[in-house]
KEDREN-892246 format. One record per residue (C-alpha): residue number from 0; residue in one letter; x, y, z. Coordinates in nm, 3 decimals, always signed. Example, Ala and Ser with C-alpha at 12.3 -4.5 7.8 and 13.67 -1.06 7.14 Angstrom:
{0,a,{+1.230,-0.450,+0.780}}
{1,s,{+1.367,-0.106,+0.714}}
END
This chain:
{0,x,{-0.253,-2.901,+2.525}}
{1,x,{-0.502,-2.668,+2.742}}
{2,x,{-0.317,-2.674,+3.102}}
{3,x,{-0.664,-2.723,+3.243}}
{4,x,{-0.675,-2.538,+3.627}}
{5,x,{-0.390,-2.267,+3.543}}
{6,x,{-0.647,-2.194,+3.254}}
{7,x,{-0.954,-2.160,+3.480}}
{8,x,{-0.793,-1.968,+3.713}}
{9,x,{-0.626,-1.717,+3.526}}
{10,x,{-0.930,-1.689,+3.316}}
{11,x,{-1.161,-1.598,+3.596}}
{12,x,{-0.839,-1.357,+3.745}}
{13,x,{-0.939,-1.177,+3.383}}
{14,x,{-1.264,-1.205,+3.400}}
{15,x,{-1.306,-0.999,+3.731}}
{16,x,{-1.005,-0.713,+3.585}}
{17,x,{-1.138,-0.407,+3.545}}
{18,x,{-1.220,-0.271,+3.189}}
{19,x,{-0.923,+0.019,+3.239}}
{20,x,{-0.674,-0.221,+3.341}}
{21,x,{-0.358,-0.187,+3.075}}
{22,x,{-0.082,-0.358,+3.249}}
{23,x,{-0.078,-0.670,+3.479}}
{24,x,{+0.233,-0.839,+3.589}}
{25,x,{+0.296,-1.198,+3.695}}
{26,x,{+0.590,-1.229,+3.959}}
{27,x,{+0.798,-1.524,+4.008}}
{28,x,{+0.973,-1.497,+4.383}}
{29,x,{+1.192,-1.816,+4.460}}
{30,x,{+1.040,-1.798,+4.824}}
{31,x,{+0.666,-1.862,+4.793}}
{32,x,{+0.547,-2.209,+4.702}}
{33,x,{+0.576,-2.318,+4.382}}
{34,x,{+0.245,-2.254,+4.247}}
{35,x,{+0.189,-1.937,+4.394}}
{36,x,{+0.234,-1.633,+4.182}}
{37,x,{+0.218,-1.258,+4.256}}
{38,x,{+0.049,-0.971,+4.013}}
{39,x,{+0.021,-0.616,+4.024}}
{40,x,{-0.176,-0.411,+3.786}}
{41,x,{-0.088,-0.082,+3.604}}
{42,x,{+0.309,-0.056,+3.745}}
{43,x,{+0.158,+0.029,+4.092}}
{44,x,{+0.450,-0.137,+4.258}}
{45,x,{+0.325,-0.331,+4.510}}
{46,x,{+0.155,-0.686,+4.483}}
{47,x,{-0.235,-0.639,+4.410}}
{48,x,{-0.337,-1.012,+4.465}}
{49,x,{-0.206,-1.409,+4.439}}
{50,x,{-0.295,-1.671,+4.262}}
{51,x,{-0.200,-2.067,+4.266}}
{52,x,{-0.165,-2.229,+4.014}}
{53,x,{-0.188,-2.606,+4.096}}
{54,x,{-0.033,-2.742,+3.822}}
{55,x,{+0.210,-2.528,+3.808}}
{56,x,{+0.333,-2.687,+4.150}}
{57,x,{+0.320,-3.014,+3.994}}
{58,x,{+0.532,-2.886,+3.711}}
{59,x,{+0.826,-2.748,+3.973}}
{60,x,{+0.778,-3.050,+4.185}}
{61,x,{+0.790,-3.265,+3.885}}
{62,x,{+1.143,-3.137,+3.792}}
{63,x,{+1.280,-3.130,+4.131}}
{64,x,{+1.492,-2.767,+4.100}}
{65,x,{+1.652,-2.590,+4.436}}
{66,x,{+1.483,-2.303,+4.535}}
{67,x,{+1.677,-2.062,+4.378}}
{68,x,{+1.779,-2.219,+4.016}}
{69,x,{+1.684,-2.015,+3.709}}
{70,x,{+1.533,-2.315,+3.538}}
{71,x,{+1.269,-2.303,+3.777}}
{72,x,{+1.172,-1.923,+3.619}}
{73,x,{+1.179,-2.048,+3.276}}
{74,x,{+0.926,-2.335,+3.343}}
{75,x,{+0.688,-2.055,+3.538}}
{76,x,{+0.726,-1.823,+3.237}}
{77,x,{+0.603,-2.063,+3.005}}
{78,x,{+0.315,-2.198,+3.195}}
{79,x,{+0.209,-1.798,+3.215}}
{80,x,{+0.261,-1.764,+2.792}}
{81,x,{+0.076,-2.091,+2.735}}
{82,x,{-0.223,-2.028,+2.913}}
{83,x,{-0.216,-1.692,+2.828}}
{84,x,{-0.209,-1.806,+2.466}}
{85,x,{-0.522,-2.019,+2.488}}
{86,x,{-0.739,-1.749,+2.678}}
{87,x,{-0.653,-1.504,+2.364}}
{88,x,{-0.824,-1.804,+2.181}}
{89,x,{-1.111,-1.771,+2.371}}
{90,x,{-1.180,-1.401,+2.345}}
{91,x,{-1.221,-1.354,+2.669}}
{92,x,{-0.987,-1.019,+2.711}}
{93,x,{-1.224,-0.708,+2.706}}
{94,x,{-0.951,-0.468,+2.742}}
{95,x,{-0.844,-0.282,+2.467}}
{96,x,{-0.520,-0.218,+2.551}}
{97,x,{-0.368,-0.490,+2.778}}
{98,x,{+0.014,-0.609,+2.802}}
{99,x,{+0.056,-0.872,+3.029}}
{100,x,{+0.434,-0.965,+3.139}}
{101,x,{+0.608,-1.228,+3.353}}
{102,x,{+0.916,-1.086,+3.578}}
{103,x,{+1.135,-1.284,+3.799}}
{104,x,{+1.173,-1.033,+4.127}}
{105,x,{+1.554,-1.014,+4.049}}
{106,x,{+1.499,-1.001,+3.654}}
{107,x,{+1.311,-0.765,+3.420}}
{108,x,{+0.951,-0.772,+3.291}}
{109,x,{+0.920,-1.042,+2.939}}
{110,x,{+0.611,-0.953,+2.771}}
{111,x,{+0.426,-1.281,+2.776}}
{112,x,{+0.096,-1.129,+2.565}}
{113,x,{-0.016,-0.805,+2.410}}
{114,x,{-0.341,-0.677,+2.300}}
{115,x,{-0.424,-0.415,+2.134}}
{116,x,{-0.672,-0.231,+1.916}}
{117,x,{-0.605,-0.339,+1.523}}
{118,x,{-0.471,-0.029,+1.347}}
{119,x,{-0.715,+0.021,+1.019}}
{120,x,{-0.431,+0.115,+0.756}}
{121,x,{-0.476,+0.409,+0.571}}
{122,x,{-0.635,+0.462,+0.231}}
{123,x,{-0.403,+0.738,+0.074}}
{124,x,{-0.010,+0.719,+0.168}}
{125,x,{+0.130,+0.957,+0.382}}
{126,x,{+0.309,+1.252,+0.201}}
{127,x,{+0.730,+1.126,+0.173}}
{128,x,{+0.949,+1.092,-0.040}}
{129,x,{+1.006,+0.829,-0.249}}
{130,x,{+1.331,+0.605,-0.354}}
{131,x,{+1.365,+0.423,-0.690}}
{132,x,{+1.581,+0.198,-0.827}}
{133,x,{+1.692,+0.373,-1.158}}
{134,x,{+1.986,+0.146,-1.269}}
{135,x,{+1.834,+0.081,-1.586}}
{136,x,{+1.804,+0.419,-1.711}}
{137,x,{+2.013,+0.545,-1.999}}
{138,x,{+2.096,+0.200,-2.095}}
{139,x,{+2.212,+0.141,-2.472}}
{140,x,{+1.990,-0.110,-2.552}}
{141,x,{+1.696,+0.018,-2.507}}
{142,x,{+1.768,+0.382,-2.650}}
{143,x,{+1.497,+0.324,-2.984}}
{144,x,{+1.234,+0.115,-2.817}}
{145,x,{+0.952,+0.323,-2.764}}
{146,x,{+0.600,+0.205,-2.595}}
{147,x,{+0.233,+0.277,-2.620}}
{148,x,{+0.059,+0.358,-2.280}}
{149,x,{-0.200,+0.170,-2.242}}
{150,x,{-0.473,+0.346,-2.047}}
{151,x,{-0.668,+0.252,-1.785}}
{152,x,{-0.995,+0.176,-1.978}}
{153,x,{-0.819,-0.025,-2.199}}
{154,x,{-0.670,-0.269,-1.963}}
{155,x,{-0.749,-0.628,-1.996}}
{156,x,{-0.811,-0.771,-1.653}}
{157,x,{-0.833,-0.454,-1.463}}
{158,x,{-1.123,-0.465,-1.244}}
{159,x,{-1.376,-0.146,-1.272}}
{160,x,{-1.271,+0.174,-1.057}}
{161,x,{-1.315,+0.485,-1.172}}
{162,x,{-1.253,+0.850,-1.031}}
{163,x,{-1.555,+1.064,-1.088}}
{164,x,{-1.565,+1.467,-1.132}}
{165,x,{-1.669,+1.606,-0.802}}
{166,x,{-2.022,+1.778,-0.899}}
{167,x,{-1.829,+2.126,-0.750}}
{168,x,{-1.547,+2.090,-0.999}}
{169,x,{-1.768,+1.993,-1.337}}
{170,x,{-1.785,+2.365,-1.401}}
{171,x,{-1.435,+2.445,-1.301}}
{172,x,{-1.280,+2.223,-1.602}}
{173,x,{-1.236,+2.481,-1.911}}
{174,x,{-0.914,+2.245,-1.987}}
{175,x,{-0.831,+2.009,-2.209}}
{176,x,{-0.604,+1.819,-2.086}}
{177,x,{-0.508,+1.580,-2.410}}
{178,x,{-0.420,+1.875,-2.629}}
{179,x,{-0.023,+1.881,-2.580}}
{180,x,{-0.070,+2.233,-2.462}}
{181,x,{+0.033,+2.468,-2.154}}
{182,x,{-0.223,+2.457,-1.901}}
{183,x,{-0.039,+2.760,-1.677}}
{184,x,{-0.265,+3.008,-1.821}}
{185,x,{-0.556,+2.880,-1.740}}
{186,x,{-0.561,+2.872,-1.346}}
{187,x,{-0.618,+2.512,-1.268}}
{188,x,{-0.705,+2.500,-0.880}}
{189,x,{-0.992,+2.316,-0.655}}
{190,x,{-0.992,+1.962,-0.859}}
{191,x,{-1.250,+1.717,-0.686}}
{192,x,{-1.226,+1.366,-0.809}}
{193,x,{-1.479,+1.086,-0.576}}
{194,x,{-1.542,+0.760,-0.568}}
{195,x,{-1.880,+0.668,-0.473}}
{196,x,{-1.808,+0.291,-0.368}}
{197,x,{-1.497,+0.167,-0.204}}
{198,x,{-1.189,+0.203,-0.322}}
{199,x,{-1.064,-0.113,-0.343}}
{200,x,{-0.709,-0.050,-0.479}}
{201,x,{-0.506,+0.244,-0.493}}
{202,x,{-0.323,+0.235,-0.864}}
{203,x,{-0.028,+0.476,-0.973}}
{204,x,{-0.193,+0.552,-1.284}}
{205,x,{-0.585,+0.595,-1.222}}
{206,x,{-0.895,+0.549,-1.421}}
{207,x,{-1.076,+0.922,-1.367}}
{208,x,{-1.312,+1.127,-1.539}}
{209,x,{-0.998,+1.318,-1.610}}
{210,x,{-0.725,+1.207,-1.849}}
{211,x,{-0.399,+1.184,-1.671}}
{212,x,{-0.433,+1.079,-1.337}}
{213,x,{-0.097,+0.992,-1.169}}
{214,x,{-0.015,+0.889,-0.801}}
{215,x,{+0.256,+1.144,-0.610}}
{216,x,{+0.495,+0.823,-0.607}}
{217,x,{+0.448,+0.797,-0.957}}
{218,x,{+0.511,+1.205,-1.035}}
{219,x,{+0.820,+1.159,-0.833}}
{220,x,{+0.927,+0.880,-1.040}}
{221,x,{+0.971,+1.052,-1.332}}
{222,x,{+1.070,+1.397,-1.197}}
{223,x,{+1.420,+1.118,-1.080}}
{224,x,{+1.446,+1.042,-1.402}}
{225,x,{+1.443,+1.333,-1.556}}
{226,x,{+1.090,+1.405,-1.729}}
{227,x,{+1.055,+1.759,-1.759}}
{228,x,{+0.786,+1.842,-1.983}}
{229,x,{+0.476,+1.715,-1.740}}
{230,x,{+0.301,+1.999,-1.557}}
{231,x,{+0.132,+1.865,-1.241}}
{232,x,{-0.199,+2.021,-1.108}}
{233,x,{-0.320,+1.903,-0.731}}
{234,x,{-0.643,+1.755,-0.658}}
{235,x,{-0.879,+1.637,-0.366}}
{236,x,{-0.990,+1.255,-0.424}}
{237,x,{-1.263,+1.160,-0.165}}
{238,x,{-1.375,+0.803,-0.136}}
{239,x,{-1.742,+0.834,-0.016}}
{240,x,{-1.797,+0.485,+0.089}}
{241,x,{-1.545,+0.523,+0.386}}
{242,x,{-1.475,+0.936,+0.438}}
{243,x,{-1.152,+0.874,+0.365}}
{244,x,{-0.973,+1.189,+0.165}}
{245,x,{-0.631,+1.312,+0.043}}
{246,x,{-0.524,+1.647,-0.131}}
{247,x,{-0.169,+1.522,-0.137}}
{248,x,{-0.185,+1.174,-0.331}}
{249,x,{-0.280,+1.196,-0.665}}
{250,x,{-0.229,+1.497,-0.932}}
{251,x,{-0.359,+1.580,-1.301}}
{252,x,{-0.063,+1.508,-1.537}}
{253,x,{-0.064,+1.747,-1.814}}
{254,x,{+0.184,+1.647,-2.069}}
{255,x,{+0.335,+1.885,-2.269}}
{256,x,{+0.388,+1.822,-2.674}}
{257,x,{+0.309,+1.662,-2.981}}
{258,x,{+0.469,+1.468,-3.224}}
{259,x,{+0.412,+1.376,-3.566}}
{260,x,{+0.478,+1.068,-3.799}}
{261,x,{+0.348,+0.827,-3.539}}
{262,x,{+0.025,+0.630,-3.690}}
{263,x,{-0.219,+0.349,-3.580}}
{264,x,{-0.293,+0.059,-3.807}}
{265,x,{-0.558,-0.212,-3.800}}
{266,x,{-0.486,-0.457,-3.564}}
{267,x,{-0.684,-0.741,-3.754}}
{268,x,{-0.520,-0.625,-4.090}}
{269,x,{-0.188,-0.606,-3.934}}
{270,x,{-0.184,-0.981,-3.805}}
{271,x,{-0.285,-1.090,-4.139}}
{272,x,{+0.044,-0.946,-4.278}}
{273,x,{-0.135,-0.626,-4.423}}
{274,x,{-0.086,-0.239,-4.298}}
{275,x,{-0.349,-0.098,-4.327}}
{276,x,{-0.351,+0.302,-4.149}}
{277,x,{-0.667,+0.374,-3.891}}
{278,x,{-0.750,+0.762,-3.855}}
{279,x,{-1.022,+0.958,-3.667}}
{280,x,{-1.149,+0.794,-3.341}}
{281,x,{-1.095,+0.418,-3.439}}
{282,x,{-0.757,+0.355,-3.196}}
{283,x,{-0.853,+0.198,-2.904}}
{284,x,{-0.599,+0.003,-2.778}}
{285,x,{-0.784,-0.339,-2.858}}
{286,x,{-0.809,-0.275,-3.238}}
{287,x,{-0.496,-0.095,-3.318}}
{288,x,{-0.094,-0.118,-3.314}}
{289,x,{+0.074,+0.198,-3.304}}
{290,x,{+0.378,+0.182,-3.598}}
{291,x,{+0.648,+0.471,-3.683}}
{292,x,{+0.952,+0.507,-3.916}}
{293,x,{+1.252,+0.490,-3.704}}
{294,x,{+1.408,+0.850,-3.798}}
{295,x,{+1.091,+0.997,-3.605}}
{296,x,{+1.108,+0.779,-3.283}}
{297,x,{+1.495,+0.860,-3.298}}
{298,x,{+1.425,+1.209,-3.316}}
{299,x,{+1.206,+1.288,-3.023}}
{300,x,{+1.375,+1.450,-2.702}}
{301,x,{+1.183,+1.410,-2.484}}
{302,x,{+1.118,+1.082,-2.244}}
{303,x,{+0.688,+1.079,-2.299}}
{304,x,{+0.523,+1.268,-2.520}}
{305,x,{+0.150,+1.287,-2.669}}
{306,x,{+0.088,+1.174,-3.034}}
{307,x,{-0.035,+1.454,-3.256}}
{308,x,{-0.273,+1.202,-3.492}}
{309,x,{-0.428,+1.109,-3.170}}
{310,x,{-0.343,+1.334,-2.861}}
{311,x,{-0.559,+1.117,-2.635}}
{312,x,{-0.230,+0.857,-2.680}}
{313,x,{+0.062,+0.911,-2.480}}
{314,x,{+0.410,+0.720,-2.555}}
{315,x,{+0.709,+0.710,-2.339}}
{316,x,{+1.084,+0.577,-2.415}}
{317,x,{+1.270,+0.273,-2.302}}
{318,x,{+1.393,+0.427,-1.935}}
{319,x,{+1.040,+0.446,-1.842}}
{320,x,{+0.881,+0.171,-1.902}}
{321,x,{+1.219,-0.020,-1.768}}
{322,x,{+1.176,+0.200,-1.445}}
{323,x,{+0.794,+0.116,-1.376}}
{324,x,{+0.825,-0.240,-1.434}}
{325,x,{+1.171,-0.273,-1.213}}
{326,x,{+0.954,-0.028,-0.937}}
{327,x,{+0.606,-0.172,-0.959}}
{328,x,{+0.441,+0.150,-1.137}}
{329,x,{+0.069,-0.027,-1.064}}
{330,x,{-0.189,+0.045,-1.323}}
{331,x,{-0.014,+0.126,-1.587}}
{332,x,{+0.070,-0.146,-1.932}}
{333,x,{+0.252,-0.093,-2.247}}
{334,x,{+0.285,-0.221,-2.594}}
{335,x,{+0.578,-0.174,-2.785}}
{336,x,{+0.580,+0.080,-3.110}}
{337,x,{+0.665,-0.159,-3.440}}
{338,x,{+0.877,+0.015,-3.727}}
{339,x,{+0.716,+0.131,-4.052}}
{340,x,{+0.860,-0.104,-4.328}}
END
């Protein structure tokens, strides 16, 4: 319920602040009448100006309190906050910073409101360092399940963002990225990758004109686990739409190695009970399972690791996928790696 007067009068007390006003104090002092309050602005120490508050003399008269007992505080305090409350409503603060209290004259200040200029979040994290929960890894259980990465283009459900190649950096590319190879020797530096509408979503694996495209969290991820055969190269990403731009965030993943005996078979073959072995370019992720014999997923070392009869397909073992699924790894998906009968 609007407390009618106390709200027209401490609106029009707002009304006539001054834009640079920050701070304004209502006093409660046992000795003036009951509806008369005392403010100062900006901590100057002395009382600026009065107000009375009519029904807030009806409230202490209502209750009948002596002079002096705290009850009589609480009920001022909470007039202040409501009406307070329903002038923030209203809109009618043009301040951009204001803190208003309420302060008994023996007590200390009780913020009653607070305003202040909404804080736009940003885009790209702040460098840090990240912690993980890794209590899954090297579990038993999972030691010969391998999984299929799923990339970004191939996502069902993923709405559309993509990282384009900077027009500066087109010509700085003489990498490929997806052969399982070194890239030390070639002097990666000055990668560009924009966005030329907003970025709706930051993902720890992106889609980019690049392959790899992994978030810092996500790098530091698996360095805590204990991949060591990713070499990571650092790039700008620039969202046009807003300015916004980080150097820090997001890094080209180059993983190192191959490994053989891993094949793709027809999807629509392989539901009808049939195996029948896809080469060349047909192994998208929507029209082919990835199968192995189990000697050759046994045998790899390492925890991810690119597949030589399609390097543009990346696997990883059991403790990742675990550890991106228990630590919300965004944008990436996995399918599991059947056996060869």
């Amino acid at each position: 319920m609007i407390i009618k007067k106390s709200y027209q009068v401490i609106k029009q007390f707002f009304l006539d602040c001054e834009k640079n006003i920050e701070e304004v104090t209502f006093f409660f002092h046992p000795d003036n009448n009951d509806g008369e309050i005392d403010i100062s602005y900006n901590e100057n120490g002395d009382f600026d100006t009065d107000l009375y508050l009519p029904e807030l003399a009806n409230l202490m008269d209502k209750n009948n309190l002596g002079t002096y007992n705290k009850v009589k505080y609480e009920i001022f305090k909470n007039h202040i906050i409501t009406t307070l409350r329903e002038l923030k409503k209203e809109g009618i603060f043009k301040q951009q910073f204001l803190y208003v209290y309420s302060q008994h004259v023996d007590g200390v200040k009780e913020i009653a409101l607070g305003i202040e200029p909404k804080k736009n979040k940003n885009l790209f994290p702040h460098p840090q360092n990240y912690s993980f929960n890794l209590s899954m890894v090297n579990q038993e259980n999972g030691e010969n399940k391998w999984w299929k990465v799923i990339t970004p283009t191939w996502q069902k459900n993923r709405p559309f963002q993509n990282l384009e190649l900077s027009p500066n950096t087109i010509d700085q590319v003489p990498f490929y990225s997806q052969s399982g190879t070194s890239l030390h020797h070639v002097g990666i530096k000055n990668l560009q990758l924009v966005s030329e509408h907003k970025i709706k979503k930051i993902w720890d694996y992106e889609s980019s004109d690049l392959d790899e495209v992994f978030s810092e969290r996500f790098c530091q991820l698996l360095n805590q686990i204990g991949v060591n055969n990713i070499e990571y190269y650092p790039m700008t990403v620039t969202c046009k739409a807003t300015g916004e731009s980080s150097n820090s965030y997001y890094k080209l993943a180059n993983i190192v190695g191959l490994v053989e005996g891993i094949f793709f078979y027809d999807r629509s073959d392989f539901e009808k009970g049939t195996e029948t072995m896809v080469k060349g370019k047909r192994v998208g992720a929507a029209m082919s399972v990835l199968k192995a014999k189990k000697e050759v997923l046994d045998g790899i070392e390492e925890k991810v690791i690119r597949c030589k009869d399609s390097p543009t397909i990346f696997i990883v073992d059991n403790d990742i996928k675990e550890a991106c699924d228990i630590n919300v790894i965004t944008g990436i998906d996995f399918e599991e790696i059947g056996f060869v009968e």
